[in-house]
C-alpha positions, -999 to +999 in steps of 0.1 A: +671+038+604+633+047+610+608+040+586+595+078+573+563+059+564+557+048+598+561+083+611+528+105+611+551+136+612+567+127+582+539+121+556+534+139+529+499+163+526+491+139+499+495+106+516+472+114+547+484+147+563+455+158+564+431+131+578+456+124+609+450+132+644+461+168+655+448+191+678+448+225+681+447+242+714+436+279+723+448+298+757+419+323+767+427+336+800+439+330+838+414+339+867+427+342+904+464+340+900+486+353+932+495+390+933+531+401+918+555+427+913+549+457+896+567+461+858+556+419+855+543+407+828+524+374+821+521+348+793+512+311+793+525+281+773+512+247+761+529+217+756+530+179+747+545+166+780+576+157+775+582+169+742+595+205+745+598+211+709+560+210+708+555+243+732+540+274+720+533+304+740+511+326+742+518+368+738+522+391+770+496+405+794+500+431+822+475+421+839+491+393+863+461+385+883+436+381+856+458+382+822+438+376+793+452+365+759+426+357+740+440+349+710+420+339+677+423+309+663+450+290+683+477+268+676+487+233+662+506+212+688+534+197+669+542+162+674+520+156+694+499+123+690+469+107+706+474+099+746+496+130+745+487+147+781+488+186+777+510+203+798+499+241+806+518+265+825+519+306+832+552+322+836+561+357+847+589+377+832+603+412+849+600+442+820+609+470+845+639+479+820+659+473+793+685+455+813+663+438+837+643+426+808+674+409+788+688+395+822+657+382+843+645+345+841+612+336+835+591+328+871+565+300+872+535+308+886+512+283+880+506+250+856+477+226+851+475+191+833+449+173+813+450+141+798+440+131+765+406+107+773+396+146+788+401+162+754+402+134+723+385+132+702+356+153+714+378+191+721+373+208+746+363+242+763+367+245+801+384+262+830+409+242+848+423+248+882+462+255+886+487+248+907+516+266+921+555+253+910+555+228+939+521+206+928+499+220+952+464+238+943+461+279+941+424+283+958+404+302+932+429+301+904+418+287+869+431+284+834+409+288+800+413+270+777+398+256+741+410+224+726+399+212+691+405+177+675+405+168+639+409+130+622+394+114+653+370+088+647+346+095+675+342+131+669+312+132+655+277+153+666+275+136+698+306+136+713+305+174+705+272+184+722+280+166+745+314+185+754+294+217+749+267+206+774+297+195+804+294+226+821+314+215+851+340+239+864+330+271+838+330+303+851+319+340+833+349+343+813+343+310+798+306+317+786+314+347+774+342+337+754+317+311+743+288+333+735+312+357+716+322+324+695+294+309+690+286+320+651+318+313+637+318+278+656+286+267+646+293+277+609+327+261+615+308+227+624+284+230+600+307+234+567+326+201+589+293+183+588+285+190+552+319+188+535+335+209+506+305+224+486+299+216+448+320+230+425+299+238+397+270+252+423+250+282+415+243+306+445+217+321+424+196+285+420+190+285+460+166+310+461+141+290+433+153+256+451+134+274+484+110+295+473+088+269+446+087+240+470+076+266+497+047+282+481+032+249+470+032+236+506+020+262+520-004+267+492-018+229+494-019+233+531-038+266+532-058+256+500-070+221+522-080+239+553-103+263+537-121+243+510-118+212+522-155+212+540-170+221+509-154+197+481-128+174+493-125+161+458-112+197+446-082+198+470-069+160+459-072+177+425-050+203+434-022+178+446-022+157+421-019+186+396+013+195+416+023+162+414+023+159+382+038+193+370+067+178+397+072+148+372+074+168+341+099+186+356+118+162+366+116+139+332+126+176+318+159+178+337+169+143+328+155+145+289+156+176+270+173+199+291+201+176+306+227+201+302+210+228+314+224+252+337+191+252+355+185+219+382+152+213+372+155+177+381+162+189+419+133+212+414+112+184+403+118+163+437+116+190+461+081+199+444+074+161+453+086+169+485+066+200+487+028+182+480+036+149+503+050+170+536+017+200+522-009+172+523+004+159+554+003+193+572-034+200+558-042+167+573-026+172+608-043+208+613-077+197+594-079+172+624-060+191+651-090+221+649-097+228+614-126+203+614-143+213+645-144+251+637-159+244+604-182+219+622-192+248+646-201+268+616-216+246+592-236+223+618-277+232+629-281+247+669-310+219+681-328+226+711-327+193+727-337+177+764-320+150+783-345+126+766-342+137+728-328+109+712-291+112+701-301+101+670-320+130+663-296+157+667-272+143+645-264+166+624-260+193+655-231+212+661-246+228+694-275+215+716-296+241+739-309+225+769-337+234+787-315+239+822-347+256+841-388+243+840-417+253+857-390+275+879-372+245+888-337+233+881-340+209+846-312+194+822-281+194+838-248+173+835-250+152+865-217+155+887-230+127+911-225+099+882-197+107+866-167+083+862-130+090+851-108+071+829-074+068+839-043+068+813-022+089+821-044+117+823-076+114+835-111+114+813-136+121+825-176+116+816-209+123+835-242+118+823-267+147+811-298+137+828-333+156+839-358+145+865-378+127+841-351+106+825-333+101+864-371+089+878-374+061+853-367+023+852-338+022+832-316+055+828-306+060+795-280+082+785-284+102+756-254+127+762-222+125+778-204+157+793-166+150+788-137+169+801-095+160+809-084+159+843-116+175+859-128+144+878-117+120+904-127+081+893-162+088+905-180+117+910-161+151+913-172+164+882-158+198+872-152+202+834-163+230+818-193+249+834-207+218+842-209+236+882-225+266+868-261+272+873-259+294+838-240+256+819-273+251+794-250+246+759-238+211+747-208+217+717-208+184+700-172+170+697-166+155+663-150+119+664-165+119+698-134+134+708-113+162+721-096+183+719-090+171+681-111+150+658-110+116+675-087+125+698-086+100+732-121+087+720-118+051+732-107+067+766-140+087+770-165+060+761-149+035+782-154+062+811-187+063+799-193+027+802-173+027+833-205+054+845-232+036+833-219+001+846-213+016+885-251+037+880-268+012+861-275+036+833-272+024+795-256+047+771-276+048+742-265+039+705-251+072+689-248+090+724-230+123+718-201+135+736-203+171+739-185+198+758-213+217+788-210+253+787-229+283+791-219+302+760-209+285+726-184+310+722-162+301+744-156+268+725-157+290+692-129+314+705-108+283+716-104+261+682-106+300+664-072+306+682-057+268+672-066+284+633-050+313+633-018+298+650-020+270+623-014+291+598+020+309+618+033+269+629+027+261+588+046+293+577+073+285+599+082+253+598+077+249+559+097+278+559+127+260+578+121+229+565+126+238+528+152+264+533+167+240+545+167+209+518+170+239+493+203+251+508+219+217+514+208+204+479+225+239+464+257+233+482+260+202+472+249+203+438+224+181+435+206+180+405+231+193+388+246+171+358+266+144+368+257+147+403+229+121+399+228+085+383+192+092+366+208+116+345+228+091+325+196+069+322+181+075+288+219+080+279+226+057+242+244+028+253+282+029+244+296+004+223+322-011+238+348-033+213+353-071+220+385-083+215+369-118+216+349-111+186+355-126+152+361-102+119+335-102+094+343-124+063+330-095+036+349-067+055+384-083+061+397-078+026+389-046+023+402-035+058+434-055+053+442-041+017+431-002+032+460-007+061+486-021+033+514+002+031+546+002+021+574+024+034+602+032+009+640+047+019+658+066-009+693+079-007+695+116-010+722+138-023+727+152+014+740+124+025+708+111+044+675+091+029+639+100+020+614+082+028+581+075+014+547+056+018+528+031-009+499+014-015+504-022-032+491-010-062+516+020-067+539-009-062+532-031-088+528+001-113+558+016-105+579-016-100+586-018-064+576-051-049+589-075-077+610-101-076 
């Protein structure tokens, strides 16, 4: 006799039902089948091959070219087990009468096969071409269907995008069946991916698990960008008085209000959350353009020549240069010199030069026009309006940089040294970088619009980011009590008993004497006894106990 316990089919919900392999499969539609009789209608089955107590069918369609089915949901393929190959076939029945209907046999029309490595443990969702009763291939005729696996142990995120990205063999029908079911699939996988929710979860919490971790990113963020040229110190204020409000409200959730209703102690982390990911965002966008437009604003415009030192217009923002002199053609960013830096884009520098600095002994650079992919390797020269007779305005780059602070700085001095060492210039100590154009603005404009778009990136990714972490940490209940080890930590110690341990001396006799008792049967006149409980001294006064 078999073993029940060796049979999947046979084990109880209890005992692992639940977490063995199934599959259940879903019959959309036929495409292309041959035409028919009129009073015909159509209806597919599936199948575990060779197991025809597995079949299912599907209901009945009148159209018999293109039937469609379409039936929510699907069906569980009884015993069927992994390495099961799926047997699917379309039948056709006559329903011209009453008569006909109870004495015609079903006709098949067409079947189609797939094996199990095709469909487990990933699923499936595909169109797959039939064949007639004989084996042979209908030309243009497929079969929709949708297969889902559960308990296997490989289907997992991957697998699954990767069976939704195999678009081999899908025609319209199949997107748009896929497109219409998209929603409820992708909630479907998500409550798969995150489990059963917390049973003691508040819906009502998820809205202040968002919302307070939200507005103090985007307040630290926003607050750093627009005060952080004037007083540094006053934003690191600001984040460490977040920080530590985020504390109190944690040692709150685990102290004095432990069995609060309220998760303050998940509050608390996503507010630690909230300053580390807002003071990383201020820093990102302070250095991405933030910097540069306030260093466009806050810096001194310097008039300036090829020959002014560097070192003099330090603490310019934008250099005029005197482009025209005595009618002739002056400072000007010479094309002629210029070098470019290859990795992986190009960087390019060229020298800012006038006649009187080009005529002498020994070249030296002062200012360097730099630019991205606007040069060969020498000469070439097109960044900027560095070809324009108008070009007269040099926008310093901060970090010597672009088109952040910093940014690919190593790149452009080593195509300025690359310059200088070909031309036998020297680039001076504390050269500038700067950007030739003809009207500041146009650099203003630029790092203006990176701003404004800063503060749309900020708002929407904080706001995904933490409605997110606040919905998962809702659903699961975290921060809830008992859902988190820290609550139990300022818990009293227990006192556990020790069988091991000795009595104490003074106690024993009065413990002993306390659990003395005596138990006395009397006859009574029914027939049956009474009894009764005694200490040893009601003994010895009433006389029970002696000899």
């Amino acid at each position: 006799m078999t073993n029940p316990a060796t049979d999947p089919f046979m084990v109880s919900q209890n005992k692992g039902m639940a977490s063995r392999p199934r599959i259940k499969v879903r019959v959309v539609a036929a495409k292309g089948l041959p035409e028919r009789g009129a009073n015909v209608v159509t209806y597919g089955t599936c199948m575990a091959k060779n197991k025809k107590t597995s079949t299912f069918r599907t209901r009945d369609a009148y159209d018999t070219v293109n039937p469609i089915w379409d039936e929510p949901g699907g069906q569980m393929v009884m015993r069927w087990v992994p390495g099961d190959v799926l047997l699917f076939r379309v039948f056709d029945k006559d329903r011209s009468g009453l008569m006909s209907s109870l004495m015609s046999s079903e006709t098949l029309v067409a079947q189609c096969e797939i094996r199990s490595t095709d469909y487990y443990p990933g699923g499936l969702a595909r169109s797959l071409p039939l064949c007639n009763s004989h084996g042979y291939p209908i030309q243009g005729a497929y079969l929709q269907v949708e297969v889902q696996a559960y308990g296997g142990e490989d289907a997992g995120l991957g697998s699954k995008l990767k069976r939704m990205c195999n678009f081999s063999a899908l025609d319209w029908n199949t997107i748009r069946s896929t497109v219409q079911h998209a929603p409820e699939a992708i909630i479907k996988e998500g409550n798969q991916m995150l489990g059963e929710p917390a049973d003691d979860r508040t819906k009502g919490d998820m809205a202040m698990l968002i919302v307070i971790p939200f507005i103090i990113f985007l307040f630290l963020t926003w607050f750093g960008w627009l005060m952080r040229h004037l007083n540094n110190e006053i934003v690191v204020m600001c984040a460490g008085l977040a920080l530590m409000i985020a504390l109190g409200v944690m040692v709150v959730g685990v102290t004095t209000h432990k069995k609060s209703k309220t998760p303050f102690f998940a509050i608390g982390v996503l507010m630690i959350i909230a300053v580390i990911s807002g003071l990383l965002a201020c820093e990102h966008g302070w250095n991405e353009c933030w910097r540069q437009w306030w260093w466009m604003h806050t810096g001194r415009q310097l008039g300036a020549s090829a020959s002014t030192p560097a070192e003099a217009a330090a603490d310019a923002s934008f250099l005029k240069f005197d482009n025209v002199k005595n009618g002739t053609a002056w400072t000007s960013a010479d094309t002629s010199r210029a070098a470019g830096y290859r990795n992986g884009d190009i960087y390019c520098a060229a020298p800012i030069l006038d006649p009187t600095v080009a005529s002498g002994d020994i070249m030296r650079v002062q200012y360097w026009a730099i630019g991205i992919n606007c040069c060969d390797n020498f000469g070439s020269f097109t960044c900027d309006a560095s070809r324009e007779i108008g070009g007269s305005v040099g926008v310093v780059m901060k970090g010597e940089g672009m088109p952040c602070f910093g940014c690919h700085a190593n790149e452009f001095r080593l195509a300025a040294l690359k310059s200088a060492g070909v031309n036998k210039m020297v680039s001076a100590p504390g050269a500038l970088y700067v950007r030739f154009v003809s009207n500041k603005k146009t650099i203003e404009n630029l790092y203006l619009s990176k701003c404004v778009f800063s503060f749309f990136w900020s708002l929407i990714l904080g706001g995904m980011f933490f409605g997110f972490l606040g919905f998962i940490v809702n659903y699961k209940g975290w921060g809830k009590p008992g859902h988190f080890p820290l609550y139990h930590m300022l818990d009293p110690a227990k006192k556990v008993p020790s069988f091991s341990q000795k009595p104490d001396p003074n106690q024993a006799g009065v413990d002993e004497a306390d659990k003395k008792w005596t138990l006395v049967l009397t006859p009574s006149p029914a027939g049956g006894f009474n009894m009764a409980a005694r200490k040893p001294e009601d003994e010895y006064a009433s006389g029970y106990g002696t000899a």
